[in-house]
PDB file of N, H, CA, C and O in Angstrom:
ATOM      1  N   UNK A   1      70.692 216.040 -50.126  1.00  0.00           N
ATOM      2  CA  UNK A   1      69.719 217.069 -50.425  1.00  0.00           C
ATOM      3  C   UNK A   1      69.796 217.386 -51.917  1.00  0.00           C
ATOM      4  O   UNK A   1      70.787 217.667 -52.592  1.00  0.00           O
ATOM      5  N   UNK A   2      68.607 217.280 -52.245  1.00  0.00           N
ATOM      6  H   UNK A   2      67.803 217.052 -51.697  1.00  0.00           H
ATOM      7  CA  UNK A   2      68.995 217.196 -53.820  1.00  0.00           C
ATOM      8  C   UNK A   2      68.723 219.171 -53.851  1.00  0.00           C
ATOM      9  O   UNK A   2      68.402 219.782 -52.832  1.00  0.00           O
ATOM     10  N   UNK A   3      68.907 219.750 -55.004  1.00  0.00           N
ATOM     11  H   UNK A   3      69.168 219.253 -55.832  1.00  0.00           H
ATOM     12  CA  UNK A   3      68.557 221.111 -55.649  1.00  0.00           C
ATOM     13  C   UNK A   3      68.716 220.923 -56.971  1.00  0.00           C
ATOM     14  O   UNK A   3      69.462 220.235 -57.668  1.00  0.00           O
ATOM     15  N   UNK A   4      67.594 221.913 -57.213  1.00  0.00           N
ATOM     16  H   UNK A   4      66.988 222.472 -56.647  1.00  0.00           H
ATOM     17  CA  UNK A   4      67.020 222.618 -58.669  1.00  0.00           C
ATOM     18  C   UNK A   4      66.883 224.032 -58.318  1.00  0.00           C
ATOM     19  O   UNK A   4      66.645 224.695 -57.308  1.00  0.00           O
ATOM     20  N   UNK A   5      67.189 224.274 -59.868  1.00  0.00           N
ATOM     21  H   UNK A   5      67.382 223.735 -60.688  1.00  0.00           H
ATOM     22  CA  UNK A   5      66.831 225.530 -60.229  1.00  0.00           C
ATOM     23  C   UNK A   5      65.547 226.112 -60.986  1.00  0.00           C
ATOM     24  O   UNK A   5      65.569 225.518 -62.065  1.00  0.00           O
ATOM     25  N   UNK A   6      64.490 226.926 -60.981  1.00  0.00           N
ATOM     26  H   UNK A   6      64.472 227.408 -60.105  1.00  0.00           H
ATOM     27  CA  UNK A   6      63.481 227.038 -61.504  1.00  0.00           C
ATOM     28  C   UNK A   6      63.016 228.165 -61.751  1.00  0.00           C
ATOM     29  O   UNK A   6      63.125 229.184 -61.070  1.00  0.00           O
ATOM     30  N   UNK A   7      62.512 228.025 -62.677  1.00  0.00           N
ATOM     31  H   UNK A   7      62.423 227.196 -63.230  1.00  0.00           H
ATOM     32  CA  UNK A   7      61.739 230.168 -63.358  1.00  0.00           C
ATOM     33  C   UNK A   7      60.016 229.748 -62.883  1.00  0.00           C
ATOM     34  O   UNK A   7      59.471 228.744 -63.342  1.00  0.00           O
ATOM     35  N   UNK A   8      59.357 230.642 -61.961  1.00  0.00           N
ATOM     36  H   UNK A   8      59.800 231.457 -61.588  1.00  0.00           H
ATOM     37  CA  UNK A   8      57.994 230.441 -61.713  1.00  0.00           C
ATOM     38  C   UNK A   8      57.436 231.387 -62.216  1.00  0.00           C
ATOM     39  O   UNK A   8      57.794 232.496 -61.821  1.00  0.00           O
ATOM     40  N   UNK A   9      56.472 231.314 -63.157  1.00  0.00           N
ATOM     41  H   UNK A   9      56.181 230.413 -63.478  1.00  0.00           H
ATOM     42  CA  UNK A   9      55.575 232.616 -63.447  1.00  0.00           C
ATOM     43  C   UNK A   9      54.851 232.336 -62.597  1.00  0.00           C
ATOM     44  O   UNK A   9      54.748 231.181 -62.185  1.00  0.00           O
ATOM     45  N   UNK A  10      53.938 233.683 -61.971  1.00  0.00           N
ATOM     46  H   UNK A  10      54.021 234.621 -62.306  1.00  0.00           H
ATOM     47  CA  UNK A  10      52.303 234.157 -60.914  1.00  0.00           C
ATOM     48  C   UNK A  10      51.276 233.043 -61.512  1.00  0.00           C
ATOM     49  O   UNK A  10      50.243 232.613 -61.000  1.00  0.00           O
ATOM     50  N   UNK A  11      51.918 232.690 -62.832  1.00  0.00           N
ATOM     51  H   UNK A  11      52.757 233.039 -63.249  1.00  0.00           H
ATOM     52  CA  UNK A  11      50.311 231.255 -63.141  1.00  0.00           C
ATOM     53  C   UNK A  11      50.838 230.018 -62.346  1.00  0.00           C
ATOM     54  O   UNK A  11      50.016 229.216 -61.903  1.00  0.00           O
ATOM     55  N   UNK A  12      52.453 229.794 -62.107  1.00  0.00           N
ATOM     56  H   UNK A  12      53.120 230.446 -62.467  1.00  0.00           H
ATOM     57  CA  UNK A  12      52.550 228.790 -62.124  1.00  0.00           C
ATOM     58  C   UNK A  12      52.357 228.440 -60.439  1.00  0.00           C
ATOM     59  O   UNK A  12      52.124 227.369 -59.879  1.00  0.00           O
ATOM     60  N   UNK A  13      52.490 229.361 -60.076  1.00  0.00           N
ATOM     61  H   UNK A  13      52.678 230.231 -60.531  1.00  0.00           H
ATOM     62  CA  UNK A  13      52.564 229.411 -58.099  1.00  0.00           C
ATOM     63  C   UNK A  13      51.570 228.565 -57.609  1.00  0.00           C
ATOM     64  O   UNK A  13      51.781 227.595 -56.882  1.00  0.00           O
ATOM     65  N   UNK A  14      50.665 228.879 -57.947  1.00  0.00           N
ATOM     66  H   UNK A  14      50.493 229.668 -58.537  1.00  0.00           H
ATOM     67  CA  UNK A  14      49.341 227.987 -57.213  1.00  0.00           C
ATOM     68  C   UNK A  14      49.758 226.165 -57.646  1.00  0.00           C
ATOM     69  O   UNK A  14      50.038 225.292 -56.825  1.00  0.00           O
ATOM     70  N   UNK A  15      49.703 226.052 -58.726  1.00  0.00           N
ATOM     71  H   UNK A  15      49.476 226.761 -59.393  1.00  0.00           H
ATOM     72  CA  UNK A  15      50.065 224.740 -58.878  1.00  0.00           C
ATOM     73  C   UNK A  15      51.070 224.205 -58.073  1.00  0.00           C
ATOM     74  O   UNK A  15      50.890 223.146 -57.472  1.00  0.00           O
ATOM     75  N   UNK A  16      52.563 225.108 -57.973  1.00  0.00           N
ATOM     76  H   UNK A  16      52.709 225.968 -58.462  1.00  0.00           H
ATOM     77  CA  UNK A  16      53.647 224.892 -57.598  1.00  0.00           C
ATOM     78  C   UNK A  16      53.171 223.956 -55.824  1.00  0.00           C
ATOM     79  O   UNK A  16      53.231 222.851 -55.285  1.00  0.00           O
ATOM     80  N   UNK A  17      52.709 225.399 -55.571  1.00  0.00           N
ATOM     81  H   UNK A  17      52.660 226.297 -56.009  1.00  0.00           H
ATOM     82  CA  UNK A  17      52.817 224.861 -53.991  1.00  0.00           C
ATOM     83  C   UNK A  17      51.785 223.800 -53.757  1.00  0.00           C
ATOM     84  O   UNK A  17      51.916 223.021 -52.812  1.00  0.00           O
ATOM     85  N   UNK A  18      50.615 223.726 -54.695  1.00  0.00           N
ATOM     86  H   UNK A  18      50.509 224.359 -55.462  1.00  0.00           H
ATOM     87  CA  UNK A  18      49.471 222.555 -54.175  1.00  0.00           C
ATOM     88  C   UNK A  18      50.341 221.153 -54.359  1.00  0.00           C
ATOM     89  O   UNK A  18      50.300 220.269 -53.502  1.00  0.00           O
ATOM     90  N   UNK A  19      51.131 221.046 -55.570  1.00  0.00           N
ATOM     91  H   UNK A  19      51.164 221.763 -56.266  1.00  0.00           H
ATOM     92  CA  UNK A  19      51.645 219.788 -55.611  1.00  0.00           C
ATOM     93  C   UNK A  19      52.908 219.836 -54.675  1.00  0.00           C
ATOM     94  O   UNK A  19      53.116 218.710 -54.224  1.00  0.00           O
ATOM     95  N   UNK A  20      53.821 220.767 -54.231  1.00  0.00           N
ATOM     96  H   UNK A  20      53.652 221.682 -54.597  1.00  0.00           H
ATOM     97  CA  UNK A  20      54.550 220.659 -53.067  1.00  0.00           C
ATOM     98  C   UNK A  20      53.945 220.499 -52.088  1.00  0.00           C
ATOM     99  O   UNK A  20      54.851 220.166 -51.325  1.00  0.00           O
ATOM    100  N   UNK A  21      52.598 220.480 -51.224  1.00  0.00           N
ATOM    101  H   UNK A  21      51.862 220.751 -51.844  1.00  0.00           H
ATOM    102  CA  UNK A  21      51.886 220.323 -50.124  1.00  0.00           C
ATOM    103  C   UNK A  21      51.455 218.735 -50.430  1.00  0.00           C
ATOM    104  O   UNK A  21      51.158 218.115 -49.408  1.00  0.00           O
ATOM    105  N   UNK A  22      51.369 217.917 -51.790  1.00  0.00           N
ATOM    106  H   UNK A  22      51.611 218.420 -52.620  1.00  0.00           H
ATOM    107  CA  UNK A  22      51.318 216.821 -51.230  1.00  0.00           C
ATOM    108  C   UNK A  22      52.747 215.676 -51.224  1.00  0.00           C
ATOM    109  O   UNK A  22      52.943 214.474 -51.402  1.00  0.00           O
ATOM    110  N   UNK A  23      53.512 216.867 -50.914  1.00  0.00           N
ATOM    111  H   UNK A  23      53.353 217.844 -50.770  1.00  0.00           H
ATOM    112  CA  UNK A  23      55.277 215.596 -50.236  1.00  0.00           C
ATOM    113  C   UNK A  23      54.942 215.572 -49.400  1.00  0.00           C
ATOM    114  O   UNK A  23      54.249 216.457 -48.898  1.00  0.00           O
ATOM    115  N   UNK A  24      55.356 214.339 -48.770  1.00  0.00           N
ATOM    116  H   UNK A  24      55.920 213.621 -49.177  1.00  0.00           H
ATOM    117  CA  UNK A  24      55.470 213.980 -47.012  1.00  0.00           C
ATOM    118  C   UNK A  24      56.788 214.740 -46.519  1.00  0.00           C
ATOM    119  O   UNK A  24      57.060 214.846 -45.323  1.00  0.00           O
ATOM    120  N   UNK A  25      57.716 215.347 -47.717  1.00  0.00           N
ATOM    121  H   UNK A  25      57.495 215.261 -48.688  1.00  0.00           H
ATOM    122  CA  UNK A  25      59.201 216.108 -46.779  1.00  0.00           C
ATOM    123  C   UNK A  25      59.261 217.513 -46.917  1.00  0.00           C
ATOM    124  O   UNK A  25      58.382 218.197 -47.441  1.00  0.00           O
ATOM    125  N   UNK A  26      60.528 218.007 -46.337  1.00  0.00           N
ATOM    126  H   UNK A  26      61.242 217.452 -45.912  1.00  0.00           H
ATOM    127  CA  UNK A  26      60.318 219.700 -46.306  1.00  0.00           C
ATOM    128  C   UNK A  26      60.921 219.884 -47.596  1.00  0.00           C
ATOM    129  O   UNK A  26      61.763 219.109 -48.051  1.00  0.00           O
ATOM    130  N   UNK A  27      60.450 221.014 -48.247  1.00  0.00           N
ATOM    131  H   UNK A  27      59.766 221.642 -47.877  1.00  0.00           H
ATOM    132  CA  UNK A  27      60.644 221.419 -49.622  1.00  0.00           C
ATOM    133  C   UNK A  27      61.024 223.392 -49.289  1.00  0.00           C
ATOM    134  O   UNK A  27      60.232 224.327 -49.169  1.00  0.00           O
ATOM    135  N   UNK A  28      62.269 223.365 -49.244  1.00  0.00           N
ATOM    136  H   UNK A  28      62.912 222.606 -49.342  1.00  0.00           H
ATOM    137  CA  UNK A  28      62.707 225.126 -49.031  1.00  0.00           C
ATOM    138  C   UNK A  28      62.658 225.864 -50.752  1.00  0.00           C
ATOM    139  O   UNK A  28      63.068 225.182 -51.691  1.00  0.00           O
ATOM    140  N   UNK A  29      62.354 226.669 -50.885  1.00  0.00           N
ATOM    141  H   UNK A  29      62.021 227.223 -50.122  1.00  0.00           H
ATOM    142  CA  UNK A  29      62.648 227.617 -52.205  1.00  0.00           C
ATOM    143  C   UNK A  29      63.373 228.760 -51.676  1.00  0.00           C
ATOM    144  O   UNK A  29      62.801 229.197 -50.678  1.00  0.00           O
ATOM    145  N   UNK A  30      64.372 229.369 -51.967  1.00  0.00           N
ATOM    146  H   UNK A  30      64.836 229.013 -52.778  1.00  0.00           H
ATOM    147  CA  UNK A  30      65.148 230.250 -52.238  1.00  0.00           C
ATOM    148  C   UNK A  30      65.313 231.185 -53.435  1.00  0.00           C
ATOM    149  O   UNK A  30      64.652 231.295 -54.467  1.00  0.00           O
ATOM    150  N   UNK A  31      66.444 231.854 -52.966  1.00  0.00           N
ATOM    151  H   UNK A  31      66.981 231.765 -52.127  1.00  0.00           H
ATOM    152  CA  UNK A  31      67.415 233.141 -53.979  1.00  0.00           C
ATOM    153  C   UNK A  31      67.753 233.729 -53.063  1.00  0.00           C
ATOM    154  O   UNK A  31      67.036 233.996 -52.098  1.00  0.00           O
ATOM    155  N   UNK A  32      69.331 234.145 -53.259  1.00  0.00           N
ATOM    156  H   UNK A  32      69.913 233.928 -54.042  1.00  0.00           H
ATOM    157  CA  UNK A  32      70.057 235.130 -52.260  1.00  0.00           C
ATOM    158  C   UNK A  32      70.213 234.391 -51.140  1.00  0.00           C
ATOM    159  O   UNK A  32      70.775 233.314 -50.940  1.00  0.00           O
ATOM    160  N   UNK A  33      69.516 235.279 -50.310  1.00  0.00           N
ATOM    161  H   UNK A  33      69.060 236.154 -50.472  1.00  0.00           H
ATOM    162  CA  UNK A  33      69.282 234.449 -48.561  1.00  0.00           C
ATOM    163  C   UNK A  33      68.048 234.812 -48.252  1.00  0.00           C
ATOM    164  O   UNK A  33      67.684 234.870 -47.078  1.00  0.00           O
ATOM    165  N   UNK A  34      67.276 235.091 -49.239  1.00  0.00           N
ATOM    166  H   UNK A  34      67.571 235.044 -50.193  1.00  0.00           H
ATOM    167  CA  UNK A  34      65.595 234.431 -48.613  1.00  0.00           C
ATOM    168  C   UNK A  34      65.504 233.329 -48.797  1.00  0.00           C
ATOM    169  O   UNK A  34      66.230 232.801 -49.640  1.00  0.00           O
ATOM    170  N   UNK A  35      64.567 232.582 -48.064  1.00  0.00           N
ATOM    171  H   UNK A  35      63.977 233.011 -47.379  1.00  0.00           H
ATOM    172  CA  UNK A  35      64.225 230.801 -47.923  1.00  0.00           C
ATOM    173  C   UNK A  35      62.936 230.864 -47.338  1.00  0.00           C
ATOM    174  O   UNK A  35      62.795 231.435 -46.256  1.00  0.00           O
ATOM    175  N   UNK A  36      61.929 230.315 -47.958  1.00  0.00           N
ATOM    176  H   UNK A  36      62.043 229.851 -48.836  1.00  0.00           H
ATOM    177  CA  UNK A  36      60.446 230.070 -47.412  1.00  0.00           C
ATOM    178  C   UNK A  36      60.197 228.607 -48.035  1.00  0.00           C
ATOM    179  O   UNK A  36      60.709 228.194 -49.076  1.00  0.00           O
ATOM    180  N   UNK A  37      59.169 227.788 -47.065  1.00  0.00           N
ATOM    181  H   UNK A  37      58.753 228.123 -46.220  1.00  0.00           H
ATOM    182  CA  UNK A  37      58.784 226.961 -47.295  1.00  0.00           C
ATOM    183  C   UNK A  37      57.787 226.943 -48.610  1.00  0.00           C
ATOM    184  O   UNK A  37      56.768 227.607 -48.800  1.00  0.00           O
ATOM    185  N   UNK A  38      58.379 226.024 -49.400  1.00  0.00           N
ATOM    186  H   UNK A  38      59.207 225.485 -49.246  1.00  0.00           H
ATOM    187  CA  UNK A  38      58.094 225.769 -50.653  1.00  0.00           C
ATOM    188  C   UNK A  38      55.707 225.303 -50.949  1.00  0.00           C
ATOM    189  O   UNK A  38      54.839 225.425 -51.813  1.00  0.00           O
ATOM    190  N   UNK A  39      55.872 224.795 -49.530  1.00  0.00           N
ATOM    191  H   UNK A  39      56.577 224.696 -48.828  1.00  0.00           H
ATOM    192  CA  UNK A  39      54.094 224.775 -49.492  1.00  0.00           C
ATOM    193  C   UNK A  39      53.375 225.835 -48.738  1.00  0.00           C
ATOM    194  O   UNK A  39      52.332 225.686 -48.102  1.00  0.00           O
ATOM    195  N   UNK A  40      53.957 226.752 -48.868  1.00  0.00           N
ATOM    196  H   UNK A  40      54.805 226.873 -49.385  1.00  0.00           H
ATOM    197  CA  UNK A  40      53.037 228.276 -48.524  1.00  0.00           C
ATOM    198  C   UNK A  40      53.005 229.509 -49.609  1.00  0.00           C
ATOM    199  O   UNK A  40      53.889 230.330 -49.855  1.00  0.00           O
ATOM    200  N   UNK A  41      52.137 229.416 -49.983  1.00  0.00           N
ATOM    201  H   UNK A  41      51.419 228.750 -49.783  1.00  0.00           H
ATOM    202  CA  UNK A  41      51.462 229.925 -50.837  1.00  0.00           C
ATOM    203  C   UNK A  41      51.979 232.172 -50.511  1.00  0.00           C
ATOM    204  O   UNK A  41      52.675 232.905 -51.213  1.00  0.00           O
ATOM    205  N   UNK A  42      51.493 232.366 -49.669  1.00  0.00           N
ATOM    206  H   UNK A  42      50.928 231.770 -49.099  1.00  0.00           H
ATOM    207  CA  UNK A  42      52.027 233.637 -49.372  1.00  0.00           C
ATOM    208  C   UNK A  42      53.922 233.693 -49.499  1.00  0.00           C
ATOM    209  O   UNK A  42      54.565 234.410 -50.266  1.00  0.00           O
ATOM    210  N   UNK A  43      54.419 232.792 -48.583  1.00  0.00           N
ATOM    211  H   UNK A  43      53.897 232.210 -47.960  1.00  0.00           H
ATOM    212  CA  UNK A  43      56.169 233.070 -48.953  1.00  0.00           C
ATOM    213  C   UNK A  43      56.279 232.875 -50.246  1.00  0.00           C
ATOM    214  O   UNK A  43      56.895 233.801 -50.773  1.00  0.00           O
ATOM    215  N   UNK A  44      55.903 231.967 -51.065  1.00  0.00           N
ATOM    216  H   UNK A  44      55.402 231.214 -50.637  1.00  0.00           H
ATOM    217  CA  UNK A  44      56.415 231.892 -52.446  1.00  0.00           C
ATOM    218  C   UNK A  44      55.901 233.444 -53.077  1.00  0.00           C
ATOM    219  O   UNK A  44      56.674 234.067 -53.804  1.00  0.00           O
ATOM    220  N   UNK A  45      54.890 233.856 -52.820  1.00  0.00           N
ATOM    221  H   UNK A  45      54.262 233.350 -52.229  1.00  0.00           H
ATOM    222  CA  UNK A  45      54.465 234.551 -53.493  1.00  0.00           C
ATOM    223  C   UNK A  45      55.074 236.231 -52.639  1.00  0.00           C
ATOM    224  O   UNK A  45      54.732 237.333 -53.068  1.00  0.00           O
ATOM    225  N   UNK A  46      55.922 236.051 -51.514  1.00  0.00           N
ATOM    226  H   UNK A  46      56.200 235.156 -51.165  1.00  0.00           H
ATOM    227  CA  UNK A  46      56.398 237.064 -51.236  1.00  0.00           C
ATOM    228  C   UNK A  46      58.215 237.020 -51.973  1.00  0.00           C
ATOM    229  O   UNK A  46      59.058 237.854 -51.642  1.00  0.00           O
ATOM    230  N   UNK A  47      58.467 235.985 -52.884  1.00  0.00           N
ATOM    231  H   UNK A  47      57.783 235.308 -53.152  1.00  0.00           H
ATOM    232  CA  UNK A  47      60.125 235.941 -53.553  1.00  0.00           C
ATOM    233  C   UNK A  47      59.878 236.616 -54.532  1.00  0.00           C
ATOM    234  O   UNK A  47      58.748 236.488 -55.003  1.00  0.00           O
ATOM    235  N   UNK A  48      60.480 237.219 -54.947  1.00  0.00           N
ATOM    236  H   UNK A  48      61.398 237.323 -54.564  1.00  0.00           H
ATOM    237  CA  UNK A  48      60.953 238.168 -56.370  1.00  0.00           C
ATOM    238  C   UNK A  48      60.939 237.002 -57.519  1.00  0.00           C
ATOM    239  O   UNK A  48      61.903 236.261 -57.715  1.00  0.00           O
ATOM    240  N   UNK A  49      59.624 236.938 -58.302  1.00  0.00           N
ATOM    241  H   UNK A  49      58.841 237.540 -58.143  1.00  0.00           H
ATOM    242  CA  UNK A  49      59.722 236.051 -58.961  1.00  0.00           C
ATOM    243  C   UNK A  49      59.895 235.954 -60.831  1.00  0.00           C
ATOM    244  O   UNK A  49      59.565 235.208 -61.753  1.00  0.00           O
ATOM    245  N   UNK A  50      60.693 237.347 -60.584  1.00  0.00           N
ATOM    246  H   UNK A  50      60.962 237.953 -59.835  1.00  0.00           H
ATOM    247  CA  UNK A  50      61.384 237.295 -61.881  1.00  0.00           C
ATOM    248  C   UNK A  50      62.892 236.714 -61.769  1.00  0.00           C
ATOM    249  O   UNK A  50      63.712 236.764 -62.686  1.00  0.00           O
ATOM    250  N   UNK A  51      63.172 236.019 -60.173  1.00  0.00           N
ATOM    251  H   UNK A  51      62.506 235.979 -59.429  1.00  0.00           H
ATOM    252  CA  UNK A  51      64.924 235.567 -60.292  1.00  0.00           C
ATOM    253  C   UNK A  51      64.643 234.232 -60.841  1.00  0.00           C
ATOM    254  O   UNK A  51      63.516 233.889 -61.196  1.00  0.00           O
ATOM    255  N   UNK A  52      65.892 233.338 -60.916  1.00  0.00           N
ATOM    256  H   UNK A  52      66.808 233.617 -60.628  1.00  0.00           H
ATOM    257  CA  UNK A  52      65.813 232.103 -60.614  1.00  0.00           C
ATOM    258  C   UNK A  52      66.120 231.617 -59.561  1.00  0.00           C
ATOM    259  O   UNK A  52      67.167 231.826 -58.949  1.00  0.00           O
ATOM    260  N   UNK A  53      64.889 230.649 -59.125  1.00  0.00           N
ATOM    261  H   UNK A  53      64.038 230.480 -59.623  1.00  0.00           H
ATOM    262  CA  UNK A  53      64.638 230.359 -58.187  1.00  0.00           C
ATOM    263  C   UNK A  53      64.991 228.831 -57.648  1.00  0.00           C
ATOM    264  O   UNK A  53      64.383 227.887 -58.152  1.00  0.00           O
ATOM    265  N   UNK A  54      65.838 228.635 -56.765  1.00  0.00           N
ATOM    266  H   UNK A  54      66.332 229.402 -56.356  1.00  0.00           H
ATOM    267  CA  UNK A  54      66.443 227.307 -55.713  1.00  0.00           C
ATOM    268  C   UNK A  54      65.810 226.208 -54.986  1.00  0.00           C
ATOM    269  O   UNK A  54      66.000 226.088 -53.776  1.00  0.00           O
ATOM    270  N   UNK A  55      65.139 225.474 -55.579  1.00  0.00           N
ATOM    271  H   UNK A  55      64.983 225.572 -56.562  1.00  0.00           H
ATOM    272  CA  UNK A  55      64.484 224.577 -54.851  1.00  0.00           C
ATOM    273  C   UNK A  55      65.203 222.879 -53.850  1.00  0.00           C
ATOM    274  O   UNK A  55      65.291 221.842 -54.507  1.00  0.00           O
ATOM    275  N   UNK A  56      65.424 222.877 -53.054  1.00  0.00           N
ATOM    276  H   UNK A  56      65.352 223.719 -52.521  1.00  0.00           H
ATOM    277  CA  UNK A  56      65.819 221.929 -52.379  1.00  0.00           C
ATOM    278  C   UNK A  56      64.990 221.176 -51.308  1.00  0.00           C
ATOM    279  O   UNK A  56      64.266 221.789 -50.523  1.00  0.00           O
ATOM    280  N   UNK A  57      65.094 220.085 -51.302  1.00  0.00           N
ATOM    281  H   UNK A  57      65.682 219.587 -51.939  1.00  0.00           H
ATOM    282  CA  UNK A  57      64.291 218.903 -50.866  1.00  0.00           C
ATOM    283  C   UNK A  57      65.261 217.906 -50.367  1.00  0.00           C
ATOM    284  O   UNK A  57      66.481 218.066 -50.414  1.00  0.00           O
ATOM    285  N   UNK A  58      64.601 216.768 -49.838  1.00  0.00           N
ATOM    286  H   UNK A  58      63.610 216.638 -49.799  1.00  0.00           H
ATOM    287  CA  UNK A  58      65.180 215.585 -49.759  1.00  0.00           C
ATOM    288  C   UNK A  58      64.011 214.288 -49.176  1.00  0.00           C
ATOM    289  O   UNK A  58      63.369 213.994 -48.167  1.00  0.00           O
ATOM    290  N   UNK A  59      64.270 213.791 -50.589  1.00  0.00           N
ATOM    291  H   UNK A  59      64.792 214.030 -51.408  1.00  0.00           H
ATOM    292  CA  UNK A  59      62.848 213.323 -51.290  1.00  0.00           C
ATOM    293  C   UNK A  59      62.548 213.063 -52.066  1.00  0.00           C
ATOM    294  O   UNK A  59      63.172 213.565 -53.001  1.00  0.00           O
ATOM    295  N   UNK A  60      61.190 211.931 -52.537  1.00  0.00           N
ATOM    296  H   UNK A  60      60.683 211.523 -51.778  1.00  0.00           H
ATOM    297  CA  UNK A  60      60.929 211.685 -53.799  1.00  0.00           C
ATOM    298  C   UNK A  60      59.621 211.994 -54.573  1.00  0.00           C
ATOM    299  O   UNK A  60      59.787 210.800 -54.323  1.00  0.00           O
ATOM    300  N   UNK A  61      58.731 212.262 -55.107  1.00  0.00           N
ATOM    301  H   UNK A  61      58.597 213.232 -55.311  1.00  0.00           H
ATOM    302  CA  UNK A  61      57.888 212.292 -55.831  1.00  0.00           C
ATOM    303  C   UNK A  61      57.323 212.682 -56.860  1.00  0.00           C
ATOM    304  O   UNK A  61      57.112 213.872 -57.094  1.00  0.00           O
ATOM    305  N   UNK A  62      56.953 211.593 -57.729  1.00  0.00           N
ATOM    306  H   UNK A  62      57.124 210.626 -57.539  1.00  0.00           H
ATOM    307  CA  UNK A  62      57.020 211.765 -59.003  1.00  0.00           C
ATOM    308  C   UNK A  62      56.274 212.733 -59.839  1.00  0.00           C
ATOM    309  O   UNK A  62      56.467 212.909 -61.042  1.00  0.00           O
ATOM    310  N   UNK A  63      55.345 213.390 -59.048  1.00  0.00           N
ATOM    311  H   UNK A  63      55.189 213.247 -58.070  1.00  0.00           H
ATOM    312  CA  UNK A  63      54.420 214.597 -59.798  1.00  0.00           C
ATOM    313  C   UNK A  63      55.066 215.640 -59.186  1.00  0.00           C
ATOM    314  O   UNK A  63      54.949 216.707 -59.788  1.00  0.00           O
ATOM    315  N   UNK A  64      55.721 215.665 -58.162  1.00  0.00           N
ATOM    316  H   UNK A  64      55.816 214.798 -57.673  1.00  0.00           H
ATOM    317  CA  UNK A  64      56.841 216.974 -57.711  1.00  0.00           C
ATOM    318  C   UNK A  64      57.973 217.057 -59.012  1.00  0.00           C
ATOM    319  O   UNK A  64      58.099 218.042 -59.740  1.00  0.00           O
ATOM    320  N   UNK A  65      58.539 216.143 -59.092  1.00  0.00           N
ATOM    321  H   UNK A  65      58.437 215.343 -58.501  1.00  0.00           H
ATOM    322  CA  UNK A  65      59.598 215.468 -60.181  1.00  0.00           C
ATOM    323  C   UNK A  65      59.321 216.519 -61.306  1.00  0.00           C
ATOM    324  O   UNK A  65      60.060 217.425 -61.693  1.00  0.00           O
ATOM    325  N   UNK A  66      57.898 216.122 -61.792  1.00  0.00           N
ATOM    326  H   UNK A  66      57.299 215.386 -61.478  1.00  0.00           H
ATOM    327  CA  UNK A  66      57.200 216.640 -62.994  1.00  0.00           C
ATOM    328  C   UNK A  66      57.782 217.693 -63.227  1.00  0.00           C
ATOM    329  O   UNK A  66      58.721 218.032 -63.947  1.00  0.00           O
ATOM    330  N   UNK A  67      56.622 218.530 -62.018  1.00  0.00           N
ATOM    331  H   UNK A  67      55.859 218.255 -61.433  1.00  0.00           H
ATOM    332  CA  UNK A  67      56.641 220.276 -61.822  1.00  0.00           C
ATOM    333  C   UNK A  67      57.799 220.411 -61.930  1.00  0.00           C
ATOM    334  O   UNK A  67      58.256 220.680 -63.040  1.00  0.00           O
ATOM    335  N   UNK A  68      58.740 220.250 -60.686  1.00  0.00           N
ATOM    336  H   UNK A  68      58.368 220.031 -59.784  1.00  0.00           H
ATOM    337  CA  UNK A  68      59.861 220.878 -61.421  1.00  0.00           C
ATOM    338  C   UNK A  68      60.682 220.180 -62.659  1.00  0.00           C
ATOM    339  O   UNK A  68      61.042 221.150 -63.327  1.00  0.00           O
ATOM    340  N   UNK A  69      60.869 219.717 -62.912  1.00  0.00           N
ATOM    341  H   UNK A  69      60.576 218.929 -62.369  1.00  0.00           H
ATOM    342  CA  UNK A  69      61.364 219.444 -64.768  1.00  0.00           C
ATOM    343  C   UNK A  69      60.570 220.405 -65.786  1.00  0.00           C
ATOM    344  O   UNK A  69      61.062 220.890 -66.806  1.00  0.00           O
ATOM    345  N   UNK A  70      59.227 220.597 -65.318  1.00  0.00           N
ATOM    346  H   UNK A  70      58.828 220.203 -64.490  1.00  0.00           H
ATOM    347  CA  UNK A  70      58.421 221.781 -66.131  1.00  0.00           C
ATOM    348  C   UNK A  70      58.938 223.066 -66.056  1.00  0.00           C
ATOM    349  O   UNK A  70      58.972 223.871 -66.986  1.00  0.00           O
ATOM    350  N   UNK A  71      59.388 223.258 -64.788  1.00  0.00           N
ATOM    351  H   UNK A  71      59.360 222.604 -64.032  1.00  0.00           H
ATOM    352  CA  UNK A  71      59.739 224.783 -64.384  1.00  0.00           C
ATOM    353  C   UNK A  71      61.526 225.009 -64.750  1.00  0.00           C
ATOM    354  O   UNK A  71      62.052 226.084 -65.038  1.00  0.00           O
ATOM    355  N   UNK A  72      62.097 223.894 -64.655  1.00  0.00           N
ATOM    356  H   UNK A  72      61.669 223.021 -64.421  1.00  0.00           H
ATOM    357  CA  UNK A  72      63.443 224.054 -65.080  1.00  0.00           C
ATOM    358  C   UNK A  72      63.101 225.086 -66.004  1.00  0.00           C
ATOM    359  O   UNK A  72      62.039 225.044 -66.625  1.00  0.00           O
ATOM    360  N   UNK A  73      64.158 226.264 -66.173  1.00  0.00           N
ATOM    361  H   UNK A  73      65.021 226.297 -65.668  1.00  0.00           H
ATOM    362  CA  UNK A  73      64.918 227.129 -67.296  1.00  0.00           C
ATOM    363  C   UNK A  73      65.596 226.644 -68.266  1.00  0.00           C
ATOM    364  O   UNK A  73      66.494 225.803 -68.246  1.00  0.00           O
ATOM    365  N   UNK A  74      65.033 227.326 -69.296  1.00  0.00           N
ATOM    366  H   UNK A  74      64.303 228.009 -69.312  1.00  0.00           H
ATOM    367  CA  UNK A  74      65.775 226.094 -70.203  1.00  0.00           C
ATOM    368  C   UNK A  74      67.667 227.698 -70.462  1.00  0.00           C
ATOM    369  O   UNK A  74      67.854 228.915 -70.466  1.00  0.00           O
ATOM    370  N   UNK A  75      68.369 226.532 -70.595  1.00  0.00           N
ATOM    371  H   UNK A  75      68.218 225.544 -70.591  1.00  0.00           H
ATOM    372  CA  UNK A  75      69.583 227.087 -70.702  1.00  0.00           C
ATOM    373  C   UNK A  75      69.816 226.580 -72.030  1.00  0.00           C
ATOM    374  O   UNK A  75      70.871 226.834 -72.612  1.00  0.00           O
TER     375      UNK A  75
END
């Protein structure tokens, strides 16, 4: 199971989940111990999205890849 970590701004949500809705695998987002499926548009948008945010998959695709490398935090 791979994981990332990611900062989403309210612009970036819509994108987030349209390109997570086209993986063929399950994609969870987290913080704490909330967990919603990463292609629903309402749970993402019900996480506190000033944390950083936990994305885990297991899976490949390369415009998912993208997004998150875009959304990585930069440290």
């Amino acid at each position: 199971m791979m994981q990332r970590k990611i900062k989403l701004g309210l612009d970036d949500v819509k994108d987030f989940v349209v390109t997570a809705s086209r993986c063929d695998f399950d994609i969870d987002i987290s913080y704490n111990r909330f967990t919603v499926d990463a292609k629903s548009i309402v749970g993402v948008l019900g996480l506190d999205l000033n944390r950083t945010l936990t994305v885990a998959y297991n899976g490949y695709n390369s415009e998912f890849e993208k997004m998150v490398n875009r959304l990585a935090p930069v440290c």
